[in-house]
ZAVO-174165 format. One line per field, with one value per atom (N, C-alpha, C): chain; residue in one letter; residue number from 0; x, z, y. Coordinates in pm, whole numbers, plus 50000, padded with zeros to 5 digits. Atoms other than C-alpha are relative to their C-alpha. Layout:
REM residues N
mol	(A	...)
type	(A	...)
seq	(NUM	...)
xx	(X	...)
zz	(Z	...)
yy	(Y	...)
***
This chain:
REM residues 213
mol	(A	A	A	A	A	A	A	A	A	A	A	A	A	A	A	A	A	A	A	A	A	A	A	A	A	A	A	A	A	A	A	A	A	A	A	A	A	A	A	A	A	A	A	A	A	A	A	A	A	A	A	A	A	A	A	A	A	A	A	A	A	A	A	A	A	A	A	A	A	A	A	A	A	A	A	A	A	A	A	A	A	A	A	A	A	A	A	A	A	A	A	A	A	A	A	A	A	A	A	A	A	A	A	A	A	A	A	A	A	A	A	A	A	A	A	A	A	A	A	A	A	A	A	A	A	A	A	A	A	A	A	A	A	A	A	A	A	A	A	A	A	A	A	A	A	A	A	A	A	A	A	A	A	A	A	A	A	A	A	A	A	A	A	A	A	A	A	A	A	A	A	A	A	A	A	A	A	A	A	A	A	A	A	A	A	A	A	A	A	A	A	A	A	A	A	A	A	A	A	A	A	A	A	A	A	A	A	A	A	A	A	A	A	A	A	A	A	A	A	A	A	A	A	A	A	A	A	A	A	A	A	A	A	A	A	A	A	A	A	A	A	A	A	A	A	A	A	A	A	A	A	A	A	A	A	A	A	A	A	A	A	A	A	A	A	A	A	A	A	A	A	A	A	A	A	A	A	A	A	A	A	A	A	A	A	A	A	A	A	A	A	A	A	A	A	A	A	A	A	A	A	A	A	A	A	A	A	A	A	A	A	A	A	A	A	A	A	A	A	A	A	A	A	A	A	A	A	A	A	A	A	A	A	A	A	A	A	A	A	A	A	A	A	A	A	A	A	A	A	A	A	A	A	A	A	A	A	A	A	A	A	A	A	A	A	A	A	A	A	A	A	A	A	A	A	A	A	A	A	A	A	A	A	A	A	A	A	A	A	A	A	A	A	A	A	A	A	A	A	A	A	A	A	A	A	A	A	A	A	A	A	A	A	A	A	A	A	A	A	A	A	A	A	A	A	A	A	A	A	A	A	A	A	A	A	A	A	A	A	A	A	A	A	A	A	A	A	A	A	A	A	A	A	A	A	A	A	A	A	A	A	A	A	A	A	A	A	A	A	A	A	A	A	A	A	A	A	A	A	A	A	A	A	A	A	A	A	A	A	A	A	A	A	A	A	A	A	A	A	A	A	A	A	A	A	A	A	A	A	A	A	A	A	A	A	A	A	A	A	A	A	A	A	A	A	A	A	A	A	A	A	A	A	A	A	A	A	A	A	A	A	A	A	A	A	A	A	A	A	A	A	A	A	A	A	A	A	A	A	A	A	A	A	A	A	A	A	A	A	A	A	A	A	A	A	A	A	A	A	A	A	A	A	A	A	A	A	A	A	A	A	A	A	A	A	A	A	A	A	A	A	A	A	A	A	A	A	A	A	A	A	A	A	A	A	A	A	A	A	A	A	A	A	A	A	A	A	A	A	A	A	A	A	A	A	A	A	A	A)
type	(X	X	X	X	X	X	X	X	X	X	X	X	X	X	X	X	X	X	X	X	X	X	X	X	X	X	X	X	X	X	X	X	X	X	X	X	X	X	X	X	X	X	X	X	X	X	X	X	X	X	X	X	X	X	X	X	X	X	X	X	X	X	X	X	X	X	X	X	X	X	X	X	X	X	X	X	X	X	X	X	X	X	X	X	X	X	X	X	X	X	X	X	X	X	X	X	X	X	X	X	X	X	X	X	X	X	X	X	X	X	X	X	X	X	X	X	X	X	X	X	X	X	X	X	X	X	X	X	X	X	X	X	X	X	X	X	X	X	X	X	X	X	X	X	X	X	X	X	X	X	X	X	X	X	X	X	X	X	X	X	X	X	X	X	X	X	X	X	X	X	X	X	X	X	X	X	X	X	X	X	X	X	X	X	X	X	X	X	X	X	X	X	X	X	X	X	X	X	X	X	X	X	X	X	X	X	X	X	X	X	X	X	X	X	X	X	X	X	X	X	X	X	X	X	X	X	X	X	X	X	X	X	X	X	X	X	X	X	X	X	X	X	X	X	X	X	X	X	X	X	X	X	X	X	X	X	X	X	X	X	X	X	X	X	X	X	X	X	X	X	X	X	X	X	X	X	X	X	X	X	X	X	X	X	X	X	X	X	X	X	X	X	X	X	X	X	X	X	X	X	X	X	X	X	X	X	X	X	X	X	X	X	X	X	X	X	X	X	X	X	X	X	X	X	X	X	X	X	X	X	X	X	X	X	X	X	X	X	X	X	X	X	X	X	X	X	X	X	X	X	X	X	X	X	X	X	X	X	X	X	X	X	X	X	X	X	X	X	X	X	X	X	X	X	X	X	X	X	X	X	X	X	X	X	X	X	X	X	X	X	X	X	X	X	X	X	X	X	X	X	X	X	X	X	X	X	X	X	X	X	X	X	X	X	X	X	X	X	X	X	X	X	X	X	X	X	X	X	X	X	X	X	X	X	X	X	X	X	X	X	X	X	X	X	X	X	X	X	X	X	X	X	X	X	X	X	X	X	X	X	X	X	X	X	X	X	X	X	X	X	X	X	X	X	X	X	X	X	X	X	X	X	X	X	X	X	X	X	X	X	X	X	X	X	X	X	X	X	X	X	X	X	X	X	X	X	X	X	X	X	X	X	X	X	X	X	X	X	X	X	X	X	X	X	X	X	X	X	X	X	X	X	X	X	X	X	X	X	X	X	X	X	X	X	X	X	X	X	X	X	X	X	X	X	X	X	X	X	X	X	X	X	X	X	X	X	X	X	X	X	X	X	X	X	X	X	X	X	X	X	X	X	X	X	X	X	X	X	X	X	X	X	X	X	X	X	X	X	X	X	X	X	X	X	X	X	X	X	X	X	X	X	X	X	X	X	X	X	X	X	X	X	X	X	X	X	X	X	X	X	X	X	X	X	X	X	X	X	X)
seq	(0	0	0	1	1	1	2	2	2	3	3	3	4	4	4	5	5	5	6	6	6	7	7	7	8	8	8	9	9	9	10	10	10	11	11	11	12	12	12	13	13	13	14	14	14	15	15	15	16	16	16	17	17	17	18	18	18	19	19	19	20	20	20	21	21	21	22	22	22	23	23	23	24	24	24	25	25	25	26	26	26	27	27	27	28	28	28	29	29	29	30	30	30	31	31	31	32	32	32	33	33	33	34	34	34	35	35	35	36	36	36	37	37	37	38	38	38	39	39	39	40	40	40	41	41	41	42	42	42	43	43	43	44	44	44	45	45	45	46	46	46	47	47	47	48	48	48	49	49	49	50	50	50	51	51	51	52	52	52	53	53	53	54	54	54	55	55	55	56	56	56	57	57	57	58	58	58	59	59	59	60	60	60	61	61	61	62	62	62	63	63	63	64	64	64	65	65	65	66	66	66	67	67	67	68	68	68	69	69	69	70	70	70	71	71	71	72	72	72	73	73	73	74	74	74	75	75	75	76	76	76	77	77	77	78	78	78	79	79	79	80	80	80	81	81	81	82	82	82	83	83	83	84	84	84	85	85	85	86	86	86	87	87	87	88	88	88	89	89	89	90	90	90	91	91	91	92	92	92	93	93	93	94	94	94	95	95	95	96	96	96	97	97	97	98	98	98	99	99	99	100	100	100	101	101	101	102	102	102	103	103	103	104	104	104	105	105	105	106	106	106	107	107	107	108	108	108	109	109	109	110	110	110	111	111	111	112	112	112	113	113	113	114	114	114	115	115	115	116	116	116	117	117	117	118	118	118	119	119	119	120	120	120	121	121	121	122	122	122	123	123	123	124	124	124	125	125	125	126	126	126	127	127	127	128	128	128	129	129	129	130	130	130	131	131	131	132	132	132	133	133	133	134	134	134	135	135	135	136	136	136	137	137	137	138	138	138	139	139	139	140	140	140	141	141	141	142	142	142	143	143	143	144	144	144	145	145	145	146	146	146	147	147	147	148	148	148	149	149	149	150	150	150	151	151	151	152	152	152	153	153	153	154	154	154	155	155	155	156	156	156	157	157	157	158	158	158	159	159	159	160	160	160	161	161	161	162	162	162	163	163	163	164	164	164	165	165	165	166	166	166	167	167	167	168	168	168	169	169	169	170	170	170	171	171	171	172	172	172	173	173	173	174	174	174	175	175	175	176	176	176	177	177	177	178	178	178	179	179	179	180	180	180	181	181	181	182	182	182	183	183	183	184	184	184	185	185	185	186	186	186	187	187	187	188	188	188	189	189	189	190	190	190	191	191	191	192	192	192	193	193	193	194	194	194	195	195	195	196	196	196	197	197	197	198	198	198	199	199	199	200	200	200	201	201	201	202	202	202	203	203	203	204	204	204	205	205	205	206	206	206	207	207	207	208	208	208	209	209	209	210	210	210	211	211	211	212	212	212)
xx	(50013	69512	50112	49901	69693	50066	49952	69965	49991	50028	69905	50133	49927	70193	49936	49996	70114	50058	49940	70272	49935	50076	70146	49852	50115	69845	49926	50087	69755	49919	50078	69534	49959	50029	69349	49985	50046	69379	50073	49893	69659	49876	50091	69414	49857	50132	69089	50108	49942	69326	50012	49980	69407	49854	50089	69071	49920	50096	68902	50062	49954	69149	49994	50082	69094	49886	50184	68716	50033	50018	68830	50061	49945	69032	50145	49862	69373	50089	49879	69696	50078	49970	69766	50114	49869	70115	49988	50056	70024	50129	49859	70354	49952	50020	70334	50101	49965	70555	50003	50051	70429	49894	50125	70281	49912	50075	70183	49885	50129	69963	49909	50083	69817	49853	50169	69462	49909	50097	69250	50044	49919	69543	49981	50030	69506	49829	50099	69147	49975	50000	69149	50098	49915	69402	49946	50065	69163	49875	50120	68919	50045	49927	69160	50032	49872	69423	50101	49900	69629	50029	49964	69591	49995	49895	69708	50116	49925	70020	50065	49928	70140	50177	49888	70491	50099	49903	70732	50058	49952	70810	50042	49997	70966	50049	49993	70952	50124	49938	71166	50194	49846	71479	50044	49918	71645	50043	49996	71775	49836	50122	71401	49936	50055	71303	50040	49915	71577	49973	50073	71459	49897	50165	71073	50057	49960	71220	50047	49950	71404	49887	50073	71100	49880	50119	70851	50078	49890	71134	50023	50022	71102	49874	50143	70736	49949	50088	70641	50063	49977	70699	50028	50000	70640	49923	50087	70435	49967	50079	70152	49998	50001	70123	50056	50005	70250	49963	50064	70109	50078	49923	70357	49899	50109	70068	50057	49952	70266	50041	49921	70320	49944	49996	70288	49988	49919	70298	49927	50019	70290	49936	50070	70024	50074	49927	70264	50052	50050	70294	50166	49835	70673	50060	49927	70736	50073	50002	70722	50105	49953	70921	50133	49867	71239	50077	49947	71509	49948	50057	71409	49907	50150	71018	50033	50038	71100	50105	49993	71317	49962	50049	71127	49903	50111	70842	50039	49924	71034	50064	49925	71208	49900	50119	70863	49900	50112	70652	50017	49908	70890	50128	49855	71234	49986	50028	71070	49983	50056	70866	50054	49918	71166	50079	49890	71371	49907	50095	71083	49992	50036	70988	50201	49878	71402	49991	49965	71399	49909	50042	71119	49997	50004	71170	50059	49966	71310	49876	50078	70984	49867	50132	70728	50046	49980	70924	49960	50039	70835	49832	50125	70473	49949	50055	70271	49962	49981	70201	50005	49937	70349	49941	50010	70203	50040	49917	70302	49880	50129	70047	50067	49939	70208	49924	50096	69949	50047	49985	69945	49929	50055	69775	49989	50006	69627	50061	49908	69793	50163	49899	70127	49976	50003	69994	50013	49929	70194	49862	50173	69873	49961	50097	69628	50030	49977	69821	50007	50000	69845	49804	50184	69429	49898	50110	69154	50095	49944	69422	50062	49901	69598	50007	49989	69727	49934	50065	69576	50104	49890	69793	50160	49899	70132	50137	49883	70478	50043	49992	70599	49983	50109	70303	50010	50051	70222	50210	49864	70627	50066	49959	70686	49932	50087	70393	50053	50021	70457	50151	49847	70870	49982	50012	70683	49941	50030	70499	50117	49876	70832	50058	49956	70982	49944	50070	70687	49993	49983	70720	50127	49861	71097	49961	50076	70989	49959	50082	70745	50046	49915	70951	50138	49878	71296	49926	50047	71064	49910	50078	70859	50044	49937	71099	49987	50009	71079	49887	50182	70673	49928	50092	70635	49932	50077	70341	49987	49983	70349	49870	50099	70051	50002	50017	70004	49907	50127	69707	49936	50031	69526	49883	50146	69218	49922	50103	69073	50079	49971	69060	49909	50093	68965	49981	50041	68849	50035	49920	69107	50098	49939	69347	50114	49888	69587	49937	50120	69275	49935	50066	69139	49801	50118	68715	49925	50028	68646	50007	49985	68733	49922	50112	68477	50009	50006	68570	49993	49951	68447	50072	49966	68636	49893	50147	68278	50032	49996	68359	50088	49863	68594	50103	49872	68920	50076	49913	69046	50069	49955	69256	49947	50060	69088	50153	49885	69403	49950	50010	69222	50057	49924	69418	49917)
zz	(49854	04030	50058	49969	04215	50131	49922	04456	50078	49882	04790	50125	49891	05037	50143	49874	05387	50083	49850	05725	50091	49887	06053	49979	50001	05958	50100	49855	06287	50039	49910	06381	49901	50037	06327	49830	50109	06005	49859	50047	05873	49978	50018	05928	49910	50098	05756	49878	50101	05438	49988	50014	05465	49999	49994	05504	49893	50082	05258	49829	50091	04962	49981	50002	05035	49890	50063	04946	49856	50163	04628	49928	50134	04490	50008	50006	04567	50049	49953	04662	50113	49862	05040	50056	49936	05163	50152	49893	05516	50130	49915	05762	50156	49915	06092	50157	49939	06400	50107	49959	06598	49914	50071	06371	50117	49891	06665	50054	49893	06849	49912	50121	06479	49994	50018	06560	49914	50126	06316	49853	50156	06025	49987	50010	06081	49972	50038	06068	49842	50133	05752	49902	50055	05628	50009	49992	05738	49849	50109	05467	49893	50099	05216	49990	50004	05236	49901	50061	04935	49966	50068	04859	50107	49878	05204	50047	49906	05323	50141	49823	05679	49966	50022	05694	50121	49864	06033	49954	50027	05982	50134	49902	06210	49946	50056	06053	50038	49984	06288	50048	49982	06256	49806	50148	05908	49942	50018	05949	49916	50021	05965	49888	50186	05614	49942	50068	05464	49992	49939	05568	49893	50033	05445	49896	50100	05170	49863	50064	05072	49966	50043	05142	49918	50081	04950	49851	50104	04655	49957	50055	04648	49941	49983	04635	49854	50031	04438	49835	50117	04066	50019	50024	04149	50145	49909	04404	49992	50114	04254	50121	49917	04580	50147	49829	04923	50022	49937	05201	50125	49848	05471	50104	49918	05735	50169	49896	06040	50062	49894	06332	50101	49830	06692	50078	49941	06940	50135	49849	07308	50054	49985	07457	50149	49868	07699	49945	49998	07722	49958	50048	07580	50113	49874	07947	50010	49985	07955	49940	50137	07608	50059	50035	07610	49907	50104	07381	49898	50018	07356	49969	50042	07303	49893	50117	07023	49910	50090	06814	50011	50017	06843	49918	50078	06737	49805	50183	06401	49943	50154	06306	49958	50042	06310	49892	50055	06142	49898	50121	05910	49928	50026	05880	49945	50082	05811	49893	50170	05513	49937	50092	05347	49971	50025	05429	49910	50082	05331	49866	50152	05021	49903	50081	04928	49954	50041	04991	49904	50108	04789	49890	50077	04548	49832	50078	04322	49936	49960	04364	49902	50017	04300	49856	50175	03916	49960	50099	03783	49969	50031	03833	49856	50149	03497	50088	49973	03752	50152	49853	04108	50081	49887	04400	50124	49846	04738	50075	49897	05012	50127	49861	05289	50141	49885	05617	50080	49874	05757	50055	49943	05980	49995	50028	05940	50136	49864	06286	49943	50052	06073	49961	50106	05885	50103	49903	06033	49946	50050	05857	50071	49940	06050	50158	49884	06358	50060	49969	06344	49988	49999	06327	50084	49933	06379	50121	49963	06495	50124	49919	06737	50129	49881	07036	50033	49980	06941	50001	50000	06951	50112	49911	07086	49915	50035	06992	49907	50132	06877	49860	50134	06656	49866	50072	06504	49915	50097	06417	49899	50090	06299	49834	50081	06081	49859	50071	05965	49908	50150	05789	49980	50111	05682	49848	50126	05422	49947	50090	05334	49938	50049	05297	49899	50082	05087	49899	50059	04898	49898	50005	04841	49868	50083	04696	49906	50057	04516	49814	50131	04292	49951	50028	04270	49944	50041	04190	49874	50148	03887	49919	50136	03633	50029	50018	03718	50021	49994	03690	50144	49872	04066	50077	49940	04209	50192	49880	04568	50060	49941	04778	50146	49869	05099	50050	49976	05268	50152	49852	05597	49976	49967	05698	50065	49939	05921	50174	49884	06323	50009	49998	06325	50118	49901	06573	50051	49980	06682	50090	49888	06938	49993	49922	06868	49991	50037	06794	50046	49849	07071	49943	50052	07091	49956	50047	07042	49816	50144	06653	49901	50064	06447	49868	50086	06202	49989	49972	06233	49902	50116	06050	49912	50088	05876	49882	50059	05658	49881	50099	05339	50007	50023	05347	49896	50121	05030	49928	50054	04883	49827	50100	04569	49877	50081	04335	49862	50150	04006	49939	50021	03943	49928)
yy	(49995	66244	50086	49887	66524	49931	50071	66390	50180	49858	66650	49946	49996	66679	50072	49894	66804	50027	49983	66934	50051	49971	66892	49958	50133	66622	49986	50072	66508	50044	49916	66759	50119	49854	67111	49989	49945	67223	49887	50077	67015	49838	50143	66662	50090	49967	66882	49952	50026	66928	49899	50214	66556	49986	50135	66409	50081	49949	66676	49979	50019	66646	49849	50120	66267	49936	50016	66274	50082	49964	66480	49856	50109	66161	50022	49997	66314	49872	50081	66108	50055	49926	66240	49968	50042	66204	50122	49886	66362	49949	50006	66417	50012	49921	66470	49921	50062	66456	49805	50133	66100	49924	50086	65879	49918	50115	65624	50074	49962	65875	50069	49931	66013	49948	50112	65861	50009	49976	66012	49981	50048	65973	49860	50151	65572	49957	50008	65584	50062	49997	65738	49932	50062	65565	49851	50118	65215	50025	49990	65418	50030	49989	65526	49919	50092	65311	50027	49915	65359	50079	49875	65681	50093	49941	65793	49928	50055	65738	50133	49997	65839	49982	49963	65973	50059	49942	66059	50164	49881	66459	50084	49928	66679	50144	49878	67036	50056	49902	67180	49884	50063	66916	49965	50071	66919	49899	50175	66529	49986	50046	66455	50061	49910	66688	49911	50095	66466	49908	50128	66178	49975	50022	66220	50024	49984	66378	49828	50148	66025	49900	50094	65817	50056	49922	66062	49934	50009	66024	49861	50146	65640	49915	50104	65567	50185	49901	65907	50090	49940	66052	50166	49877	66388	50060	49921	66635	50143	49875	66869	50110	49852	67051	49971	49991	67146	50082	49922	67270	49985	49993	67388	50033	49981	67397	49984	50015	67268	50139	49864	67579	49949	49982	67675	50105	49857	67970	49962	49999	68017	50123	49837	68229	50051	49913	68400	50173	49903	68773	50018	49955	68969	49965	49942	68989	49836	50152	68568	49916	50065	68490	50008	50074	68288	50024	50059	68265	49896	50130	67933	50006	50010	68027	50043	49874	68285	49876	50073	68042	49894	50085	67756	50046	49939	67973	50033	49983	68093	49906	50069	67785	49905	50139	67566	50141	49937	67867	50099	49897	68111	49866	50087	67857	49868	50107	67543	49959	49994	67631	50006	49998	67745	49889	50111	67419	49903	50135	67179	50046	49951	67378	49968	50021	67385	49893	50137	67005	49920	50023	66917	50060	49920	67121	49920	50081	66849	49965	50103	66656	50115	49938	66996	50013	49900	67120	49851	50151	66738	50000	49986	66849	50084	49890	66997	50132	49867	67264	49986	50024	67247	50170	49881	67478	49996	49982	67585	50083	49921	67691	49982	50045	67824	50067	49916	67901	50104	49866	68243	50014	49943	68431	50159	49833	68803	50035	49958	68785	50037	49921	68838	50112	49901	69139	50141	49830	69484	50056	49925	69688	49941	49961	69535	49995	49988	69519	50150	49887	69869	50060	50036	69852	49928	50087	69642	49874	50120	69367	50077	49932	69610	49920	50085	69407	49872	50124	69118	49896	50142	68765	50006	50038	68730	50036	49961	68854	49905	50078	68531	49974	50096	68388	50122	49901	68751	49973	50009	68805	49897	50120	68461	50009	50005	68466	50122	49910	68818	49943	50064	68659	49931	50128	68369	50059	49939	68615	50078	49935	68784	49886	50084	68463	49939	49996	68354	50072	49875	68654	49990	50017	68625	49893	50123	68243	50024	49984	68310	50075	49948	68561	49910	50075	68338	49866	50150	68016	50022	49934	68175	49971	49981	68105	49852	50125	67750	49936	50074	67731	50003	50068	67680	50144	49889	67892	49993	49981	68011	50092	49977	68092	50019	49975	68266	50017	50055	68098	50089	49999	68284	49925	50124	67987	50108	49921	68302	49897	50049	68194	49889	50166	67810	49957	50075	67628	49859	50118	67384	49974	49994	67291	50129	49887	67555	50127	49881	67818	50035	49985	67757	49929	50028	67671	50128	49923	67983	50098	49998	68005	50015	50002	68105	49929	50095	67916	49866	50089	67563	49895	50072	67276	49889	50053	67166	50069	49887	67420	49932	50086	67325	50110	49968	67390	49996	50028	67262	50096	49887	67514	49995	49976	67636	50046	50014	67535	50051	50014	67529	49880	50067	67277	49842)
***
């Protein structure tokens, strides 16, 4: 049975992965800022039950990594996969953007992935084969922004996105020698609260990341 880490559960794409790796048989450790207002994680968790647990995460506070980190580390042998899935962005225009908007934006959607992935990183080499899936967007990709994508998205989301695949990248080569595989996931444009309804992708659809595994 494959133990599945997630970030950012509660919702969108983050709760598909949870409730679809579920129905495969996995072992779902699914994070996500407010457990109390997680409504659809408790309902599945009334149909699972032990092989979800519900976990307090706050991506973008390092205490709180540490934290989950500890109670993942008491209840759990190992962890076959994460999925840094948790982000954000603000649809406001360059003219609009904050300080404050632009690193909030990069430390929940480039900065995180790297802390969570450091901190479990104990947790993924104990696996027979440990992966990492970390969600992009072709809204990072400079090529097609200079294309089909041209002026599409938002300063933020697109830039964040685009040093979460370097950082991924980076990973990916420094973690090789110690087995652990690294994956840089785009879902396409879903159809979810931060995707808006317009998303052609709906979440009927499977998500499960096609591990092999």
């Amino acid at each position: 049975m494959q133990t599945v880490l997630i970030t950012g559960s509660s919702r969108g794409l983050g709760y598909e992965f949870t409730r679809q790796y579920l129905a495969q048989n996995a072992q779902v450790i699914a994070t996500c800022r407010n457990i109390s207002s997680a409504n659809k994680l408790h309902l599945l968790k009334q149909k699972y039950d032990k092989k979800l647990t519900i976990i307090s995460l706050d991506v973008a506070q390092e205490d709180s990594i540490k934290e989950a980190y500890n109670l993942v580390n008491k209840s759990f042998s190992h962890v076959d996969i994460l999925i840094n899935n948790a982000g954000m962005g603000y649809r406001k225009s360059f003219q609009e953007l904050t300080i404050d908007d632009l690193t909030n934006v990069y430390l929940t959607n480039a900065i995180a992935p790297l802390i969570v992935t450091r901190t479990f990183l104990p947790l993924l080499v104990k696996s027979k084969r440990p992966l990492i899936a970390n969600i992009t967007s072709q809204l990072g990709s400079i090529t097609l922004q200079k294309g089909e994508f041209s002026g599409i998205g938002s300063v933020d989301y697109n830039a964040s996105k685009a040093a979460l695949n370097m950082i991924s990248t980076i990973l990916a080569s420094q973690l090789k020698a110690q087995g652990v595989i690294i994956i840089i996931q785009s879902p396409g444009w879903a159809s979810t609260d931060m995707g808006g309804n317009e998303g052609a992708i709906r979440l009927a659809r499977k998500h499960v990341l096609n591990t092999g595994v």
